[in-house]
BATI-186618 format. One record per residue: residue in one letter; y negated, x negated, z negated of N, C-alpha, C in turn. Coordinates in steps of 0.1 Angstrom, whole numbers, plus 5000, padded with zeros to 4 digits. Layout:
N
AYXZYXZYXZ;...
***
This chain:
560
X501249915000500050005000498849915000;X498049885013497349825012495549865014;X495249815004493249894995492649805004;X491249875007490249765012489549724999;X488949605003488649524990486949604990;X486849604975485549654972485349564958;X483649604958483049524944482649574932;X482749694933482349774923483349934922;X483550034910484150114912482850194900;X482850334903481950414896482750554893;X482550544876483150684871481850724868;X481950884871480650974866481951104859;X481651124845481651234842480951344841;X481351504850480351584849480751684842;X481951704835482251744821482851694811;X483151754799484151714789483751634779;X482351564779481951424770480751514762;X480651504751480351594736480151724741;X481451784743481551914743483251914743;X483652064738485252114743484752174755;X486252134763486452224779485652164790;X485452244804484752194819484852084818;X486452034823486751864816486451864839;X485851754839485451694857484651574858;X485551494861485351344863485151314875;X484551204881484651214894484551024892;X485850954905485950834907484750774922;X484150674923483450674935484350514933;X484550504946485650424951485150374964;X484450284970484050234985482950354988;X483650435001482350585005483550694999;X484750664994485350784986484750824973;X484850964974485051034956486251114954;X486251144948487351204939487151254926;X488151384925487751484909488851454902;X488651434891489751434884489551564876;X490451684878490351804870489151884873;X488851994875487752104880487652194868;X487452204852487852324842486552364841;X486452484834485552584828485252564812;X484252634805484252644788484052794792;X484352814776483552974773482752954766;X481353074767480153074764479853034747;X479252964742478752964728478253084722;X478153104711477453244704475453254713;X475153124718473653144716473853214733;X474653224740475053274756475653404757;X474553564750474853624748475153724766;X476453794767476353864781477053754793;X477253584787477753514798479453504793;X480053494809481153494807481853384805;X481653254815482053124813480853064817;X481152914815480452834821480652724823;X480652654839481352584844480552444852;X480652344847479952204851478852234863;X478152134863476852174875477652054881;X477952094896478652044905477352004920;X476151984919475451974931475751854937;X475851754925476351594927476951614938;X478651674936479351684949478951764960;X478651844959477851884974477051794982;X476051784968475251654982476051564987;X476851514984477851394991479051444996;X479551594996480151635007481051575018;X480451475022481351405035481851275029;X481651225014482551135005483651204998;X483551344996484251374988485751394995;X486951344988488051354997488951454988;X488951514976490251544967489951534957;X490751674953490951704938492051684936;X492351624924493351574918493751644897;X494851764897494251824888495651724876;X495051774864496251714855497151824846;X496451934847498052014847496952164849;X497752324844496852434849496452494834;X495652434828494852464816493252534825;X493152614818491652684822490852584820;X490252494811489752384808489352294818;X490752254829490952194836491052224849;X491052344853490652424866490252584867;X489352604857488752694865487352724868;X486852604871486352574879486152524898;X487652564895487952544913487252634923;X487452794921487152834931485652844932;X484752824925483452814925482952664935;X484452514931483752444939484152464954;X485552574954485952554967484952694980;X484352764972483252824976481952744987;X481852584982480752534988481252424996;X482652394991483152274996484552264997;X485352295009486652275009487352135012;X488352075004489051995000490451964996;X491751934994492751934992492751934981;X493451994974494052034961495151964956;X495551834950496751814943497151824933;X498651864930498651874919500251914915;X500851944901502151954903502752114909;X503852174911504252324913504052384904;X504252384888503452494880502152504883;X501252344884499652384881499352424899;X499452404906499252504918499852674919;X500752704913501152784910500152874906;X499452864891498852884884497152904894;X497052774897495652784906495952884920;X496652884926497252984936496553124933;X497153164923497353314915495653304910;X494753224911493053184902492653234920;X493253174930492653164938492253314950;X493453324949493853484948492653624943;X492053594932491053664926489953664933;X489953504940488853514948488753544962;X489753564965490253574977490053434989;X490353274980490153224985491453134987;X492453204989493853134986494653145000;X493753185011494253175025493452995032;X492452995026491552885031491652775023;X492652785011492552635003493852595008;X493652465005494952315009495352314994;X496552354991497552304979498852204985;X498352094974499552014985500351974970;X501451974968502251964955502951834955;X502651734944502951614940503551624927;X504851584934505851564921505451434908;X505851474898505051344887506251254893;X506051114895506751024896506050974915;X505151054919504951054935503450984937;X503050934945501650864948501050944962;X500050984954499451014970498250904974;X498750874990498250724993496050794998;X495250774998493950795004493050695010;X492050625015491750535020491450415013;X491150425000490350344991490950354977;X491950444970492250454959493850534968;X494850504959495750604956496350654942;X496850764946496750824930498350844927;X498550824916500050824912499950924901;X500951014898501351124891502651084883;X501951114867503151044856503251144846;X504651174847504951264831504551254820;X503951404814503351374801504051524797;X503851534784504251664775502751694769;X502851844773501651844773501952024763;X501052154759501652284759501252354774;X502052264780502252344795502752294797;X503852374808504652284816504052224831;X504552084832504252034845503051944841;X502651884834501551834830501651684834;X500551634838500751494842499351404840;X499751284838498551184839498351144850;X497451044856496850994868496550894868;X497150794878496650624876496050644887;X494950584890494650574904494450404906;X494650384915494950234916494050214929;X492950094923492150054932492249934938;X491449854943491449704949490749644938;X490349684929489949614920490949624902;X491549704905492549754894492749904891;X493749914879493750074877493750114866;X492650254868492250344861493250444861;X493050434844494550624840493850674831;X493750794838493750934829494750974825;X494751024810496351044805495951194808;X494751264810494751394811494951444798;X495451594791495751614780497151614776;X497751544766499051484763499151514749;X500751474743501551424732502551354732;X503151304726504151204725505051304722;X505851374729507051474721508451414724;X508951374718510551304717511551434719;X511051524716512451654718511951784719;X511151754737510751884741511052024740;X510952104747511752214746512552244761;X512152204767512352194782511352024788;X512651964796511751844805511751774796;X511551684804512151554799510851534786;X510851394782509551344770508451244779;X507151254779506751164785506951054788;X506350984801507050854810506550754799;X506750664787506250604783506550434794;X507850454800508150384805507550304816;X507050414824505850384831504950334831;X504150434815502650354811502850214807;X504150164801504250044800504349934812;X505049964822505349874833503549864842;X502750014836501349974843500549874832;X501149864822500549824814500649664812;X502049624816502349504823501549474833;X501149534843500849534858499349484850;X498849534844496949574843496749694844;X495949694834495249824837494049804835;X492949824844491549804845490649894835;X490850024835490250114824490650244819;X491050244812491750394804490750504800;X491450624803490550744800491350814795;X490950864780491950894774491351044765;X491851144761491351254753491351204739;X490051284736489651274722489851414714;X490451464715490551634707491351574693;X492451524690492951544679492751384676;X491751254675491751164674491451174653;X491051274650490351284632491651304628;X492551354635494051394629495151224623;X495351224617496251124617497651144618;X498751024621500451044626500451134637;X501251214636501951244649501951394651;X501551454666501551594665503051634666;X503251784657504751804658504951824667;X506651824669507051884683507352004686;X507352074700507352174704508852264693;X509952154695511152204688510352234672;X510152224664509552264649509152434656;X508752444663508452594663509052674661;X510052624673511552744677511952734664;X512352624656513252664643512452744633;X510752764632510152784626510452974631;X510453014646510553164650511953204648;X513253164645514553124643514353214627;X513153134617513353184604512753314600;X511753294610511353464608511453554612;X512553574627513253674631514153694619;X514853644615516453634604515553744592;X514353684589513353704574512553894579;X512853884594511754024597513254104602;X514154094601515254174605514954344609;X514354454598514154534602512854574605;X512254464610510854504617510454484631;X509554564637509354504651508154364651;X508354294654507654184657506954154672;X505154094664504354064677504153924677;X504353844691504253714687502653704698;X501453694692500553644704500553494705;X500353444713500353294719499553294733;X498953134738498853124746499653124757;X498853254768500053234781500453134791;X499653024787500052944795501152824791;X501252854775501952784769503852854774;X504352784786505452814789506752784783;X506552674775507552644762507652744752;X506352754748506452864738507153034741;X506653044752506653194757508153184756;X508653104763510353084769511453094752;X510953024740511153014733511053134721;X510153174726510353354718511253454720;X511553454738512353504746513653454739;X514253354739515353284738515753364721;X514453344715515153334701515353514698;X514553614708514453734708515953794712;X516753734723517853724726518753694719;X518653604713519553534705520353664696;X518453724692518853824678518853954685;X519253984696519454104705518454234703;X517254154706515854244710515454194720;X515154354727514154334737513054294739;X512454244749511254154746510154254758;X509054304752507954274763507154234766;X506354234774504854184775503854244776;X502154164771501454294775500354164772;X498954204777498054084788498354074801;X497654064808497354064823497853914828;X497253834813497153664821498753624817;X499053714804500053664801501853714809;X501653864817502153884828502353794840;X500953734846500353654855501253494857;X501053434841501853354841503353334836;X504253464834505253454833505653494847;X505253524855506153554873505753444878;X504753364879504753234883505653124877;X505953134861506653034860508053084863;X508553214860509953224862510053194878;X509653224889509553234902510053074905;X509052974903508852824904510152784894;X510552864886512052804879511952724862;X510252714862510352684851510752764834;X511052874841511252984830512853024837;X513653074824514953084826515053244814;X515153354822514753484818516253534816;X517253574800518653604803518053764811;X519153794817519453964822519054074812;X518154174815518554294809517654234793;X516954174794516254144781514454164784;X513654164793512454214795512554384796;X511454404792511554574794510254594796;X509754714800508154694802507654804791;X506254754792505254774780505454954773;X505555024788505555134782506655184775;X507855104772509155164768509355154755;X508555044746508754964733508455094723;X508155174721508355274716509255374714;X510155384728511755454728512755364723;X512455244718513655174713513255164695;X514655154690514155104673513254984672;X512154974661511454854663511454724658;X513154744650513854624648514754574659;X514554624671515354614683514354544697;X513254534692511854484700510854384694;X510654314705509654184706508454184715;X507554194712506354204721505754084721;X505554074734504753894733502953934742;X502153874733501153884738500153794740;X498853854746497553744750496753814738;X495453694732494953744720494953694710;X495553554711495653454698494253404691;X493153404698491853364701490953484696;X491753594696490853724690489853754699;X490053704712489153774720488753924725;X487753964724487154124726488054174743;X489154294740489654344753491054284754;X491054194744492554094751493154194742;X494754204747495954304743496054324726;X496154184719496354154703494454244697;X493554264705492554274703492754414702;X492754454709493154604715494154694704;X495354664702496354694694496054694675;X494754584674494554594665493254684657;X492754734669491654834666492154984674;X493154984671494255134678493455134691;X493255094700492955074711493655064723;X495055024719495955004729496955104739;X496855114750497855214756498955294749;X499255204741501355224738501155154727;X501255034721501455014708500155044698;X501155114686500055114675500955044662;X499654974659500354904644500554994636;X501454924628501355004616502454934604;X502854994591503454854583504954814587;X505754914596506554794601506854674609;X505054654610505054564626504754394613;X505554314621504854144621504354114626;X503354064626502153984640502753864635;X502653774646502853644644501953544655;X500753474649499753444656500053304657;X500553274669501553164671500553054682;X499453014677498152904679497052924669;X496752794670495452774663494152794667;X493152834657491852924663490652784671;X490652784683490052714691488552704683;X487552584676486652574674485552654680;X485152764671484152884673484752984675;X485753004674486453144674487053174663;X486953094650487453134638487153294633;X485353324638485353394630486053574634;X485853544651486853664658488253654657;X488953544652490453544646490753634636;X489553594628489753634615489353774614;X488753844622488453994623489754064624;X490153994640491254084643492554044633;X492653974623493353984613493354064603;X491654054600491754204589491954324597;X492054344608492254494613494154484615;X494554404617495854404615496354404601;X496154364591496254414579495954534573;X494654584577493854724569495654824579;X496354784596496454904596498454884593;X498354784579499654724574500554664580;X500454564589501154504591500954374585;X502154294582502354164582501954064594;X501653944589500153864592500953764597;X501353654601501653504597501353424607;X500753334602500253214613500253094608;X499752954615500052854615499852794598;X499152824593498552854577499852914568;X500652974575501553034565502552944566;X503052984581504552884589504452814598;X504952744602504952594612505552704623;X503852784630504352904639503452854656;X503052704654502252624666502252474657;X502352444669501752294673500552224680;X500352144678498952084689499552034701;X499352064712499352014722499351814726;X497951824719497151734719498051574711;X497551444716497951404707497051344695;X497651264682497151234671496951094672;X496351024660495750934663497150804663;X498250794659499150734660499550704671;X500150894680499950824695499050784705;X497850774702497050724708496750594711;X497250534692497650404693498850364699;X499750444702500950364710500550424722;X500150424730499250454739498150354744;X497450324736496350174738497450044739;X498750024728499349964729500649904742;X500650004745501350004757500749984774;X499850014768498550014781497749884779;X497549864775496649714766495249694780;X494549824782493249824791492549714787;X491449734798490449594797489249664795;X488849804797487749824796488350024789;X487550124780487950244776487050314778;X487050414779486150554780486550644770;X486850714760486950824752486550944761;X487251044765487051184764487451294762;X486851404764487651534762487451564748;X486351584740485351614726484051594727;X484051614713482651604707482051484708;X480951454706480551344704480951274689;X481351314681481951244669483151184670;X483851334680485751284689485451094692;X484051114701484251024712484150884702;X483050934696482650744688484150744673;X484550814673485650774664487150734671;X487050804686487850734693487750584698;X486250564701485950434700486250294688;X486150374677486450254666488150274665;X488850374669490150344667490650254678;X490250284689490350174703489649994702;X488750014695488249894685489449824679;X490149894667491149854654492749814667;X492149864677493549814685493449654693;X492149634690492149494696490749484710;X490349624715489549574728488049614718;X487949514728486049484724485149504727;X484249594717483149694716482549704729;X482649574736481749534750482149624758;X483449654760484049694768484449824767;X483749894757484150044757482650154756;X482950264765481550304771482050464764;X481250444753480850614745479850664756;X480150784768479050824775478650944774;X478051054781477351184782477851174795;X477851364797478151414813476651364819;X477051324832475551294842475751154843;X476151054831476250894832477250844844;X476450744850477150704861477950534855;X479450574852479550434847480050364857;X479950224858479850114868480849984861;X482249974869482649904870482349784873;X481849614872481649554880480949404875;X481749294884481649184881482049154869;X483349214862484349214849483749254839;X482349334839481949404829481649574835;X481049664824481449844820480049814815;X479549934824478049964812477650114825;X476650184815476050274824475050234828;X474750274843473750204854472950324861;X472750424850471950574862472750714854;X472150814865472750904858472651044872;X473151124872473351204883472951354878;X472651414886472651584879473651614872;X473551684861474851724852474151874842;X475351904837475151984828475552124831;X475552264824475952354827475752504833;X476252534845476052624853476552774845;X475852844844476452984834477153094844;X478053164845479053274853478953374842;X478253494853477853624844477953754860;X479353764854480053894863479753784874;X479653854887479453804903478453674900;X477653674894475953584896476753454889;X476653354897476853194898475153124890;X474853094879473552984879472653114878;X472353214886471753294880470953364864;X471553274856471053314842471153164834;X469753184831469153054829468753034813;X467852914811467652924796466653064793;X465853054806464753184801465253334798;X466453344809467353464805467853464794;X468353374789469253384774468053374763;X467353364762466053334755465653534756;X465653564761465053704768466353794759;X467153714765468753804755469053784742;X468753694734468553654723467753754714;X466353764719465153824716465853964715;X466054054728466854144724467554194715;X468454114714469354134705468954124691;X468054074687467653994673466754114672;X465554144681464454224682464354354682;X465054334696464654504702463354464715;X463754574720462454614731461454734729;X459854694732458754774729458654794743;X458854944753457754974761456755074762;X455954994766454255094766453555104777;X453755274782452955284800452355394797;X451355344806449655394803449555434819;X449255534821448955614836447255614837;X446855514848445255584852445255654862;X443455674861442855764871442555614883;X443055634898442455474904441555494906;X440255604908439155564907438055524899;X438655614887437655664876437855554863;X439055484865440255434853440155494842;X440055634843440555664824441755704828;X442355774818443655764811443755884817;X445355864825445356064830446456134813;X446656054807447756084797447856004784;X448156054774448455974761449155884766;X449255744763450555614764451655714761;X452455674767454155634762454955544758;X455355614743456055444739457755464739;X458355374740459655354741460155244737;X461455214730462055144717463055184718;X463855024720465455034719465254884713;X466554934701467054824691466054774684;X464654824680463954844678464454824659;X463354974661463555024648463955194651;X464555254639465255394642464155524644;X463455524656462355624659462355774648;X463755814643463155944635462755944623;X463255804620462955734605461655674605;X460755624615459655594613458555624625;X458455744621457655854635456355774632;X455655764615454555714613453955594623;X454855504623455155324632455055394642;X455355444650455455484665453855554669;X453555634662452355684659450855614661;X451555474651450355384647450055344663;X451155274666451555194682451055274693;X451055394694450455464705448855484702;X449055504692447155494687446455384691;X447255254685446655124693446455124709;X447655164714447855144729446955194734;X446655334732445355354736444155344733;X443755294724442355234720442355094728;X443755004727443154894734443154934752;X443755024753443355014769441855094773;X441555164766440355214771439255064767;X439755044759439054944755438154814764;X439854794771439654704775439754774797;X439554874794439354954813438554924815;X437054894805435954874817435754704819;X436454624810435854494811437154394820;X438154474825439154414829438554344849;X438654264852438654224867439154314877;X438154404882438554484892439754444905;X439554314907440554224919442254194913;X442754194901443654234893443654304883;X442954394882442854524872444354564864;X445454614871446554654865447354524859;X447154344864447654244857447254224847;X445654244843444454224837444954304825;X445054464828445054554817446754504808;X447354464816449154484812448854334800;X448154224810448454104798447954094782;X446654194787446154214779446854294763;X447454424771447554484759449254464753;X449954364763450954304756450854194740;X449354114749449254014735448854074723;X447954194730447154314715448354374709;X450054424718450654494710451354414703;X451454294704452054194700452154154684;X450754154688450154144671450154234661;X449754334672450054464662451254474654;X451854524659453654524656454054384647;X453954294651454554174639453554224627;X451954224623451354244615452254354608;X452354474618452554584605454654604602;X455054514613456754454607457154324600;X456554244611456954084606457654084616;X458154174625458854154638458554144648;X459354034658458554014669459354074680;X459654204683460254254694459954214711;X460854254721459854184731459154314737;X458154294741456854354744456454374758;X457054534768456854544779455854634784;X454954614790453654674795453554714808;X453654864814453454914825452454994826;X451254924832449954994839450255034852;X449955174854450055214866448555294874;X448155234884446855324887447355434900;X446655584896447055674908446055714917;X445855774925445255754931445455894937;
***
């Protein structure tokens, strides 16, 4: 495999670095680029009405005729769903393994962009050759199946993404990661490692997938005459498969109910990586005509998200299942940072309607994905880089991943704590950032891409916190007096029947300051003149006689 020789190599991160999620790297290699990973986040509390939000991607556009390939590292939302938004402006080949295409296929689909995209499927253990870099695909255990890391091997050395990993010695399915590999690259050189920071505060070793099964093994036996709900992530295929198995085992039927979590059990059983016995799925609407010590419901909702199935069922909301005290919930993941407090809702509403509770806090009912700081260190050690990057966290993840990569022997010089937008620069045997590129994050709100900005969420904030004041004033367009008392209107406000007096005051104002201000206003903008005016007058008004600052809308109209 023969590279043309180059002098420099350039990583730009445009997600993933002090933040969780929209993990997108991008390699510049000669006139190539390349993505490593395309993912999404979900909105923060202060991004009220937004639905995700997904890396600012203009960088690649403008350079368009460099860009050659996406390269994904397994099918986590995190890590691709941001695809169809880039494949919208820029079409490109897709690589990646058969689950995570799988997964992206069925993403693609939604958009209706799954006739026009290139999925091309690279087995882990396979290199795809490109002009300037080739990229090699290596086994990792990941809570997905098909998960892989990425060496990409340049003319000047190679760079690995481990992507997101653990060291698991006794999977549930598939083999245990290649360590075998990272070693012999590690022999070879390895020019710069890129490695995730999520579970670096953790110390020893994340459990393995196996601790679960024996952990759902104990609570089927313990819930004998109850029906049992297990929510989990649907993408977690080990897990799913493993409920099923132990549901069988104890001769219940199993169903499902989530859309995503439907979505990804026909993709993986299809592709093979799910092994479904006969006569053991049933569908949603039947789990009520069987005894409910004879049923397993597996759901989406671990996350307590508003509308997901576990959400639903727990505010009697749901089609077909209603709780009640012979049911077990079993919340089989841990609550994703900022979602504690919607976990914890849809738990009390599972309790208030008597069911039994049990999650990772009670029983060993999840594992981390992710790995701990132990394997990280066999990891650096096996790898023995010349230069590190930390990502995939917070900014605390990143600089504490740095002093553990420190305590392994490489030096401080050579490890680059950076921000999305840093363009880091390989070159002449030293790492440092040299510039910086557009970066940062694009908001997705229903159809509208970028559409809602800081000033919108600022405007939604207000709302929400405030309320809305509107005040319209009808003139005469010749004469400008008033054909009519103002009109006031308030929502989220304050409760209009409970303070008729306040409403009263505010129309009194409204109209004193518009006449007020009719004759001295600029004939050449008269209705801008009168609106600015009596927004900042009602402005004041209203905080003076609340302390609140609602937002404040003014419609002058002149008739004529």
């Amino acid at each position: 495999m023969h590279l043309k020789k180059i002098e420099r190599i350039r990583i730009i991160p445009l997600g993933g670095l002090s933040e969780i999620g929209k993990n997108l790297t991008l390699v510049e290699c000669g006139k190539d680029i390349i993505a490593l990973d395309c993912g999404m986040s979900f909105p923060d509390d202060d991004m009220p009405g937004v639905d995700y939000v997904i890396p600012d991607m203009q960088y690649i556009v403008k350079n368009k005729d460099r860009f050659r390939a996406i390269f994904i590292t397994h099918g986590h939302e995190d890590h691709i769903g941001a695809i169809p938004y880039l494949l919208k402006q820029i079409n490109v080949p897709i690589y990646g393994t058969k689950m995570t295409l799988g997964i992206i296929y069925n993403k693609l689909k939604e958009f209706k962009l799954e006739k026009d995209a290139e999925l091309i499927e690279v087995p882990a253990g396979a290199t795809v050759e490109l002009d300037c870099m080739n990229v090699e695909f290596i086994h990792v255990n990941h809570s997905i199946a098909d998960a892989v890391a990425l060496a990409i091997h340049t003319p000047m050395g190679t760079i690995l993404d481990m992507g997101d990993f653990k060291i698991d010695s006794t999977p549930i399915q598939g083999e245990m990661i290649d360590l075998a590999r990272l070693g012999e690259l590690g022999k070879e050189g390895v020019l710069c490692l890129l490695m995730e920071s999520t579970n670096v505060e953790r110390p020893g070793y994340a459990m393995s997938e196996a601790k679960v099964h024996g952990s759902l093994e104990n609570i089927f036996l313990k819930a004998a005459e109850k029906r049992i709900i297990v929510a989990t992530f649907a993408s977690n295929v080990h897990r799913v498969q493993s409920i099923i198995d132990t549901a069988s085992k104890f001769g219940r039927k199993v169903a499902v109910s989530g859309r995503s979590m439907i979505t990804v059990l026909e993709v993986a059983s299809q592709l093979g990586y799910m092994n479904i016995p006969q006569n053991v799925l049933i569908d949603i609407d039947l789990v009520n005509q069987l005894p409910p010590e004879k049923v397993v419901i597996i759901t989406t909702g671990s996350q307590g998200e508003p509308m997901s199935a576990l959400y639903r069922m727990a505010y009697s909301d749901h089609k077909v299942v209603e709780i009640n005290n012979n049911d077990l919930v079993v919340i089989s993941a841990t609550a994703i940072p900022g979602n504690e407090k919607m976990v914890n809702k849809v738990v009390n509403e599972l309790f208030k309607s008597g069911a039994e509770v049990v999650n990772d806090a009670i029983s060993e009912v999840h594992v981390s994905g992710h790995a701990c700081q132990e394997e990280l260190k066999q990891i650096f050690a096996l790898v023995q880089p010349q230069f590190f990057i930390p990502v995939h966290g917070e900014y605390r993840h990143l600089k504490k991943h740095s002093l553990l990569a420190q305590s392994m022997g490489i030096p401080e010089k050579n490890i680059v704590v950076a921000d999305i937008g840093n363009i880091i620069e390989i070159m002449g045997g030293k790492i440092g950032i040299v510039g910086t590129v557009p970066s940062g994050r694009v908001l997705i709100d229903g159809s509208g891409i970028g559409d809602v900005g800081n000033i919108v969420l600022k405007d939604r904030m207000n709302l929400s916190q405030d309320g809305i004041i509107i005040a319209v004033a009808l003139f005469d367009g010749e004469t400008k007096n008033l054909l009519a008392e103002p009109e006031i209107i308030s929502r989220g406000f304050v409760y209009a029947k409970e303070n008729e007096e306040l409403f009263a005051a505010i129309k009194r104002f409204t109209e004193e300051t518009v006449v007020n201000e009719a004759g001295r206003a600029n004939p050449l903008d008269w209705e801008y003149a009168m609106k600015t005016s009596l927004r900042e007058a009602l402005t004041k008004f209203v905080f003076d006689a609340t302390k609140r600052r609602p937002m404040i809308l003014t419609v002058v109209k002149t008739i004529y």
